[in-house]
C-alpha positions as CSV (number, residue, x, y, z in Angstrom):
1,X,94.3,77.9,114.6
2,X,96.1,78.9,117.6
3,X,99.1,81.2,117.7
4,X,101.1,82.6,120.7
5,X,103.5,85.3,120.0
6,X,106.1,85.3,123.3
7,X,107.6,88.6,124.2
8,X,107.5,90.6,121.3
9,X,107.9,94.7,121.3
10,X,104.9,96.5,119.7
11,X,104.5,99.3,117.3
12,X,101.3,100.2,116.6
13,X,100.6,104.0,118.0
14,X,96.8,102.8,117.8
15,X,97.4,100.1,120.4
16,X,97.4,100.9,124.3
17,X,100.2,98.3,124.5
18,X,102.4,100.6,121.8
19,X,106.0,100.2,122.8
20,X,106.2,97.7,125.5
21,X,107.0,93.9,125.3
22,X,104.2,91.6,125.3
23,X,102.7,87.7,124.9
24,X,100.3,88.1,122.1
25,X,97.5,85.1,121.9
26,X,95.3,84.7,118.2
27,X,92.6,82.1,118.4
28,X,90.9,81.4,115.1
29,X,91.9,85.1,113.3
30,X,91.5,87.6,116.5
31,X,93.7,88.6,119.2
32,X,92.3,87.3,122.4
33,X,94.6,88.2,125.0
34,X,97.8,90.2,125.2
35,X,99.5,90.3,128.4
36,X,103.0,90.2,130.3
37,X,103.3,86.3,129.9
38,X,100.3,83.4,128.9
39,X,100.5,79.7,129.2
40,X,98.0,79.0,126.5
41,X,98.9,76.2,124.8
42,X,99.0,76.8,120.9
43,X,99.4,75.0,117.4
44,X,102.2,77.7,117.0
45,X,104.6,79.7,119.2
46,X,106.5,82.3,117.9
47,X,109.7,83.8,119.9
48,X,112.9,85.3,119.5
49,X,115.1,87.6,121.3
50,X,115.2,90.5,118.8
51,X,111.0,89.6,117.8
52,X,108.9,93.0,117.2
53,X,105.2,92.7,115.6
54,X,103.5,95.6,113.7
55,X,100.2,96.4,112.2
56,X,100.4,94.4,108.5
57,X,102.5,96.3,106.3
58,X,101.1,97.5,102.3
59,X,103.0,97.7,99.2
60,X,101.4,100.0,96.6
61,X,103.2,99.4,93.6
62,X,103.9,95.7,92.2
63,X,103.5,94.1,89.3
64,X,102.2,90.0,89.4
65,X,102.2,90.1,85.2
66,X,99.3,88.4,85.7
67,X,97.5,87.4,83.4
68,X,99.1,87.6,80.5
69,X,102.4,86.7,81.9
70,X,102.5,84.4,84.3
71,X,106.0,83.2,82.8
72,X,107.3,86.1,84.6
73,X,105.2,86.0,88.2
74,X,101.4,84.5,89.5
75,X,99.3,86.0,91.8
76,X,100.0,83.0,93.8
77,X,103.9,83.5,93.5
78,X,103.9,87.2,93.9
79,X,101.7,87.1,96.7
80,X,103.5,84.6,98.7
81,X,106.6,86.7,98.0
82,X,105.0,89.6,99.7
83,X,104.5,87.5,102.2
84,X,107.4,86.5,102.6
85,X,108.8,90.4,102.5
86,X,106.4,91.1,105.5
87,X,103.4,92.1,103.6
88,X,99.6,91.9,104.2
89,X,98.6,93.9,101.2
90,X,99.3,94.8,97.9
91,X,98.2,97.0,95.1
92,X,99.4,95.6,91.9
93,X,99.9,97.8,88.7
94,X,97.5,97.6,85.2
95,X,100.3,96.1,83.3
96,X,99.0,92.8,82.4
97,X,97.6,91.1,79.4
98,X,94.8,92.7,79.4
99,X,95.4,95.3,80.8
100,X,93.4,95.9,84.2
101,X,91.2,98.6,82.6
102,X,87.2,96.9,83.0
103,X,85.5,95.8,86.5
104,X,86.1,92.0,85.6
105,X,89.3,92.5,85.3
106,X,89.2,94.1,88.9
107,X,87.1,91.1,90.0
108,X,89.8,88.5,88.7
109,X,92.8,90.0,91.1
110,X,90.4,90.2,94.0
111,X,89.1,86.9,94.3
112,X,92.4,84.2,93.6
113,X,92.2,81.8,96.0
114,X,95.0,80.0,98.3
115,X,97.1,83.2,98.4
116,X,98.7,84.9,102.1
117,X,98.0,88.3,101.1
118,X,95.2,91.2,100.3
119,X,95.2,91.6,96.4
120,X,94.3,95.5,95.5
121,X,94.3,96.1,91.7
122,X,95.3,99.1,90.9
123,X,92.6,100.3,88.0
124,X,94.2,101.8,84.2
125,X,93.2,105.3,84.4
126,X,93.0,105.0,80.1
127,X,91.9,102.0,77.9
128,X,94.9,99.5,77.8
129,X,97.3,102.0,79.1
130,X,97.0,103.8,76.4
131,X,96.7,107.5,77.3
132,X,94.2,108.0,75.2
133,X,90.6,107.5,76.8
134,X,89.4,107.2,79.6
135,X,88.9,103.8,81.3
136,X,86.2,102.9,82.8
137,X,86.7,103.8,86.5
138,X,83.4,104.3,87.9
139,X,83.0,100.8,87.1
140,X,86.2,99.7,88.2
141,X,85.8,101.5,91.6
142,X,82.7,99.9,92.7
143,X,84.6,96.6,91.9
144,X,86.9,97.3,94.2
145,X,89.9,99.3,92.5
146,X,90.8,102.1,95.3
147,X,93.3,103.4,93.2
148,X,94.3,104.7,89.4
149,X,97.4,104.6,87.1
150,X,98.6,103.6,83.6
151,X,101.9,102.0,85.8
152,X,104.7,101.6,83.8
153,X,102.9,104.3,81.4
154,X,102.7,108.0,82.7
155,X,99.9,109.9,81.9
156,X,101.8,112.5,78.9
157,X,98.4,114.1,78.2
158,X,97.5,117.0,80.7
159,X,94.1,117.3,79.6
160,X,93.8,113.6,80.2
161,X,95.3,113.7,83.7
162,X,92.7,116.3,84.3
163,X,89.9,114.4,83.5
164,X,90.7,111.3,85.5
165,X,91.9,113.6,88.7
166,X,87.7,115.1,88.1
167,X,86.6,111.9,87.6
168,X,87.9,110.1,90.9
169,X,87.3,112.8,92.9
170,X,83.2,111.7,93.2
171,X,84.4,108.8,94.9
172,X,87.9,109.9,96.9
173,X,90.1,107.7,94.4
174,X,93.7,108.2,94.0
175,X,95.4,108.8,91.1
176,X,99.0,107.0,90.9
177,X,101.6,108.4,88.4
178,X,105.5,107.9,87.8
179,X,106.3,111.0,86.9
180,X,108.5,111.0,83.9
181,X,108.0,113.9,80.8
182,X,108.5,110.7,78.0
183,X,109.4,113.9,75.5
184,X,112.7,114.6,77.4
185,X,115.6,112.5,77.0
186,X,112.7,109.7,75.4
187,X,116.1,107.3,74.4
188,X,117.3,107.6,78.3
189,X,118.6,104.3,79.6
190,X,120.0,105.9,82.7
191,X,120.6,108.6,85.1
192,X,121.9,111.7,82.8
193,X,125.3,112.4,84.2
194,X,129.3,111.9,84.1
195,X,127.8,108.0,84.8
196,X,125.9,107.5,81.7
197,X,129.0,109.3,79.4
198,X,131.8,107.2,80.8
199,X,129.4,104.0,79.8
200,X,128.4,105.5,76.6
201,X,124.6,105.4,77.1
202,X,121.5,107.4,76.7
203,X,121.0,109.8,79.8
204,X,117.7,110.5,81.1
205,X,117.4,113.9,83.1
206,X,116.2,114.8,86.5
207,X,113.9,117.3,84.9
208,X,111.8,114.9,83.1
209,X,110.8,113.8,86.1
210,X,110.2,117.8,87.8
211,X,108.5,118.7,84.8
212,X,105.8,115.9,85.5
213,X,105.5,116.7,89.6
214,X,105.0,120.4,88.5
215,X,102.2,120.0,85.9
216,X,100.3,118.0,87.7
217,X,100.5,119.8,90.8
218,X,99.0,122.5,89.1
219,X,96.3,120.0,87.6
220,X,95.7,119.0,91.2
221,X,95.3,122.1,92.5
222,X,92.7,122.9,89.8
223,X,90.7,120.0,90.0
224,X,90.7,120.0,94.1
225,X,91.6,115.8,94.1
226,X,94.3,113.2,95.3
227,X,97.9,112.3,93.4
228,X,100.4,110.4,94.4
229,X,103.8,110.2,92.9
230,X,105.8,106.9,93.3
231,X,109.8,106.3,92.1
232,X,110.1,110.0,92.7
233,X,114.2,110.5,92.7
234,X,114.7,114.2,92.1
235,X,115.5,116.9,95.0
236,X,113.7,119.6,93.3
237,X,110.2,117.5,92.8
238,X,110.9,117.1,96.9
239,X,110.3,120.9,97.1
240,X,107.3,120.9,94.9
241,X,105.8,118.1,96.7
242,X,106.4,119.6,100.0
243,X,105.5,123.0,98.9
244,X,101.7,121.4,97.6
245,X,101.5,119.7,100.5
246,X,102.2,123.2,102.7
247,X,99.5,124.6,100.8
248,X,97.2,122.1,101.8
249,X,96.6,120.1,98.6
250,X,96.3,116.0,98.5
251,X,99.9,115.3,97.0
252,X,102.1,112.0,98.9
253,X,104.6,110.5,97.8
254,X,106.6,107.2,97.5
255,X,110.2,105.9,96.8
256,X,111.8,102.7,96.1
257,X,114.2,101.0,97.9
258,X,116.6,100.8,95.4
259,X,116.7,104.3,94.9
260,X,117.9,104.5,98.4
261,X,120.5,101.7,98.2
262,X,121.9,102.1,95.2
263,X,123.2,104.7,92.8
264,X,124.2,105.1,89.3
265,X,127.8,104.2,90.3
266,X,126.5,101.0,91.0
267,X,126.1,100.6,86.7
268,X,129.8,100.7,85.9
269,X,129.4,97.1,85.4
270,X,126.8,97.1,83.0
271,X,124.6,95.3,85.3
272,X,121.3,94.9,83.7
273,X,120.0,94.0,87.4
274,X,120.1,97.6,88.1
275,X,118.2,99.1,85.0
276,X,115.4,100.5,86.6
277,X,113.1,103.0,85.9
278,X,113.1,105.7,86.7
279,X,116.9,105.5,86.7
280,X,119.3,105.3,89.8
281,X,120.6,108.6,90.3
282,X,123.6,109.8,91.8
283,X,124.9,109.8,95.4
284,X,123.5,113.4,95.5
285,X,120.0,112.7,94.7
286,X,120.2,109.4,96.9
287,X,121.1,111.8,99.9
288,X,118.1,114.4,99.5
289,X,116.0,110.8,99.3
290,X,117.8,109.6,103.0
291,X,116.7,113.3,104.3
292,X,113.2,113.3,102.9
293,X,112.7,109.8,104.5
294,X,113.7,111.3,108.0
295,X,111.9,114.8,107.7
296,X,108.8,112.7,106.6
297,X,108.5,114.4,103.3
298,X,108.5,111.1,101.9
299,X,105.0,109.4,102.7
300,X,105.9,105.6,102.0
301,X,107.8,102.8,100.2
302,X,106.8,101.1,97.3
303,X,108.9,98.4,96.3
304,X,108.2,98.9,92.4
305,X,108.5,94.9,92.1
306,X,109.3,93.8,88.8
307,X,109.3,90.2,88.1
308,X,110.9,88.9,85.0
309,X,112.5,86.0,83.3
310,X,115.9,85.1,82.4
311,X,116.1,86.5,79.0
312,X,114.7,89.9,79.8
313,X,117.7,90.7,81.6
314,X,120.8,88.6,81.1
315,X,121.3,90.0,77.1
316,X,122.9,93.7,76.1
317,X,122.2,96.5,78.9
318,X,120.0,98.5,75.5
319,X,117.7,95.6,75.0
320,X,117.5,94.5,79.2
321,X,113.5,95.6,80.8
322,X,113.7,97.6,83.5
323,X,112.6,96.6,87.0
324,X,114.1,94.4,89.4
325,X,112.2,92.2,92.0
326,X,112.0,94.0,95.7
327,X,108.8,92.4,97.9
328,X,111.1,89.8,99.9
329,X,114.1,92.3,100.2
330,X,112.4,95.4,100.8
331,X,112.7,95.7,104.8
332,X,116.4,94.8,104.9
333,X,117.6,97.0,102.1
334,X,116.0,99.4,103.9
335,X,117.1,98.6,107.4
336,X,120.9,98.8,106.4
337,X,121.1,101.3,104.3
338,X,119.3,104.0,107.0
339,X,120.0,101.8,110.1
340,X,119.8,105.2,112.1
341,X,116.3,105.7,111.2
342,X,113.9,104.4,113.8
343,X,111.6,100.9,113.2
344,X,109.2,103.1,114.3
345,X,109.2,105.4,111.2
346,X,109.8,102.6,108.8
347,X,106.3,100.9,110.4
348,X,104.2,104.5,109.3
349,X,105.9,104.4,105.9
350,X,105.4,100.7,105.6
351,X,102.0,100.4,107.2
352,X,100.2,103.7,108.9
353,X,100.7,106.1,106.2
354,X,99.9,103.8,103.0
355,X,96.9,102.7,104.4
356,X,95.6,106.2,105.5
357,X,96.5,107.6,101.9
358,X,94.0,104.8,100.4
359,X,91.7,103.9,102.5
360,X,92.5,100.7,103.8
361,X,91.4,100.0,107.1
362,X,93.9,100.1,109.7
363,X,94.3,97.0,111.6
364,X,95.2,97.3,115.2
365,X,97.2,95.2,117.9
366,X,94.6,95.4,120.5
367,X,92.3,92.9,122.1
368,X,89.0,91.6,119.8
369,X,90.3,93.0,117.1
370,X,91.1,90.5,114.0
371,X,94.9,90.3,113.4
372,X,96.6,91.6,110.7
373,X,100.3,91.5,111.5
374,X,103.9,91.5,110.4
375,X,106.5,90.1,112.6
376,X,110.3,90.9,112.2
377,X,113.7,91.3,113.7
378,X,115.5,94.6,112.8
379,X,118.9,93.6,114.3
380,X,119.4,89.5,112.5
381,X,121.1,89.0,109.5
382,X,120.1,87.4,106.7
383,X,122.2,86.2,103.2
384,X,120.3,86.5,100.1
385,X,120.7,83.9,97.8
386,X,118.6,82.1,94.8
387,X,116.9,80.0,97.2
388,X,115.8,82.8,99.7
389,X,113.3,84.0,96.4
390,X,109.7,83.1,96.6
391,X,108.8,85.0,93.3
392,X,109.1,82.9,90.3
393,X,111.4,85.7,89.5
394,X,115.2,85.9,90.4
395,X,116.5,89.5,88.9
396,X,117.1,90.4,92.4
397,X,121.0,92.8,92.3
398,X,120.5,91.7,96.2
399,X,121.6,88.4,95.5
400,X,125.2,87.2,97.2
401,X,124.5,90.3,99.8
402,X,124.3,89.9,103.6
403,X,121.7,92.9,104.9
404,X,120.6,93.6,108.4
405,X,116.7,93.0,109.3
406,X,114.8,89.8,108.8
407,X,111.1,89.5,108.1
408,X,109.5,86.5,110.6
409,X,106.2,86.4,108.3
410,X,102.9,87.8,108.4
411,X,99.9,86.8,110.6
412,X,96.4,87.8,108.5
413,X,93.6,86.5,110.5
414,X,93.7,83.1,110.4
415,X,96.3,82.5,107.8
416,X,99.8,82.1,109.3
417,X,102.9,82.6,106.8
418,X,106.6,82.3,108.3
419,X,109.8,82.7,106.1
C-alpha cells in the first residue's frame, strides 16, 4: 500500500524535518521519501489545510473488558476506537474475566488479529486482583507484559507493594497504581466537598488519594524501582511527586482528561456519565492539574477508558459504575479545554514521554524508518454524537458537545485507519 501525506507540519523532535511542512511518502509500511512536494502516485493521499502528523501516540490505561465482558467492549472494538482517538498503542488494565494475572493470559491480548492498534496488557501485580499474592510476573514479563497493576484495585497492602516494586525491578518493570487509601471515606461516591453535601452523597477526600502517593514514595525510595501514578487529581500529591522526582527517584505520573474538563460542579445533575473514579474534583484542584500539565510535572494522559453498557449507568447515581469512555475524545477534550498549550507539548505527553517511561520503542518520522504515525488537525471542529463512537460503548458525557481538534487517523506500518 501506497500512501502520500501532502503538506503536513511535523512534530517529532527526533526527526531532522521537526517543525517544517512536508510531503510524506509510505510504500508498503516505511517512509521512503519526505520532501517539499512528490508526484508519486498513491492508493491514498491524505491533505488538509490545518493537517499535522506525529510520532503514534500511546494510551496507558484502558480497559477492552475483554474477556469476560465483551458485552461491554472487544479488543477489536476498543482497538479500533483507539484508533479512531489517534492511537497506535495501548496498554489495557487486568480487569477482565479472568483477570490478566498468568502468561497466557498475556499471550491472548497480544496476538488478536484484524485490529489497527499495538495491544500491551497491562499484568495483575496479585492473583485476580486480589491484593493478596503475588501474581506471577516473571512469567508475565517474558510474555510480553511491560507493565504492573491491579487497575481498578489499588494495592492497600504496603508490604505487598513492596514486594512487587523488588520484584520488577530485575527486569525494569513498572508498577501502575491509582492511588486511592480504600480505608478513607471507603462509601465515597464523589469529590468530598460543598458539591457532594448539596447532592446528599458520600464524599471521598483528597487525602485518600495523598495518603497513597506518600506511602509508596517511601516504598519506592526503599526498594530503588519505577511507579507510576495515573488519575492523580490532588495538588498536594503534585508536590510529593515532584519533590520524588527532584530527588531523583523513578516516580511519573498521569491524568485523565476528564479531570481536566470537567469538575464536580458538573454532577449537580446527577449525571451518572460523570461518576468517575477517582472523583472529579473541584475547580481548584482542576487548576493545579492545567498548571502541572504546562510546568511538565504531569508526565502524560491516560484516558482511563471505561466501556460499559446501558444499564450500568442509566439507573440511580449510588448503583451507576464508574468510568466513562475517553479513547475517541481524548485529543479534543484536551485541545479545548487548554487550547493555549502548545501541540507540541500535548505530542510528548501523548507520545514521547509514555513511551520513554515503558519502554516502547520510539518511532520516528524520518526516512527508512517504518511508520508509526498519528495525523490530526488541532484547529477543526468536530460534533460528538452517538454515531461518532467506535467503541461498542456509548457513556461518553461528550456526547451533544462541539470541541476543537480532530484526529485524521493513524498510519501503523502498513495498516491505514482514517476517522
Amino acid at each position: 500500500m501506497k500512501v502520500l501525506i501532502q503538506q503536513a507540519h511535523i512534530i517529532d523532535p527526533a526527526s531532522p524535518f521537526n517543525g517544517s511542512r512536508q510531503d510524506i511518502f509510505i510504500d508498503s509500511g516505511v517512509i521512503r521519501n519526505i520532501g517539499a512536494s512528490f508526484s508519486e502516485k498513491a492508493d491514498h493521499i491524505l491533505s488538509g489545510a490545518g493537517l499535522v502528523v506525529s510520532p503514534g501516540w500511546v494510551d496507558i490505561f484502558a480497559n477492552f473488558a475483554d474477556p469476560g465482558f465483551e458485552f461491554k467492549e472487544t479488543l477489536k472494538t476498543g482497538a479500533t476506537a483507539a484508533a479512531a482517538g489517534g492511537f497506535t498503542d495501548v496498554f489495557v488494565i487486568p480487569n477482565t474475566r479472568p483477570v490478566i494475572d498468568t502468561k497466557s493470559q498475556v499471550e491472548y491480548l497480544r496476538k488478536p488479529t484484524g485490529v489497527p492498534v499495538n495491544i500491551h496488557p497491562i499484568g495483575a501485580v496479585s492473583r485476580n486482583a486480589e491484593g493478596k499474592d503475588l501474581a506471577e510476573m516473571y512469567d508475565m514479563h517474558n510474555s510480553g507484559a511491560l507493565s504492573f497493576s491491579d487497575g481498578l484495585n489499588p494495592i492497600q497492602s504496603a508490604g505487598l507493594l513492596l514486594k512487587a516494586l523488588q520484584y520488577v525491578k530485575a527486569f525494569n518493570g513498572v508498577i501502575i497504581q491509582i492511588p486511592d487509601d480504600k480505608s478513607v471515606g471507603a462509601n465515597g461516591l464523589i469529590h468530598e466537598g460543598i458539591i457532594s453535601t448539596r447532592l446528599g452523597l458520600p464524599g471521598k477526600p483528597l487525602i485518600a488519594e495523598e495518603l497513597l502517593v506518600s506511602r509508596d514514595i517511601e516504598l519506592l525510595k526503599y526498594a530503588g524501582s519505577k511507579i507510576h501514578f495515573t488519575g492523580v487529581t490532588s495538588p498536594r500529591s503534585l508536590e510529593y511527586i515532584k519533590k520524588a522526582k527532584d530527588e531523583g527517584l523513578n516516580v511519573t505520573c498521569s491524568v485523565a482528561p476528564y479531570h481536566l474538563y470537567f469538575t464536580d460542579e458538573d454532577l449537580m445533575g446527577y449525571n451518572t456519565y460523570l461518576k468517575v473514579y477517582p472523583p472529579l474534583r473541584t475547580k481548584q484542584e482542576r487548576q493545579f492539574l492545567w498548571d502541572a500539565v504546562a510546568d511538565g510535572t504531569i508526565d502524560c494522559i491516560a484516558t482511563h477508558h471505561m466501556p460499559h453498557e446501558y444499564d450500568s449507568k442509566i439507573l440511580e447515581f449510588e448503583y451507576a459504575k464508574n468510568g466513562m469512555i475517553g479513547l475517541e475524545t481524548c485529543y479534543a477534550a484536551l485541545k479545548s479545554v487548554l487550547p493555549a498549550i502548545p501541540d507540541t507539548r500535548w505530542v510528548e505527553l501523548l507520545s514521547l514521554t509514555p513511551r520513554k517511561i515503558f519502554g516502547l520503542t520510539q518511532p520516528a518520522i524520518k526516512e527508512n524508518e517504518p511508520a508509526c504515525i498519528t495525523l490530526f488537525s488541532p484547529d477543526e471542529k468536530i460534533v460528538v454524537d452517538e454515531s461518532f463512537f467506535r467503541s461498542r460503548a456509548k457513556n461518553s458525557p461528550f456526547t451533544g458537545k462541539t470541541l476543537t481538534g480532530k484526529v485524521m487517523g493513524i498510519i501503523q506500518q502498513d495498516n491505514l485507519f482514517l476517522r
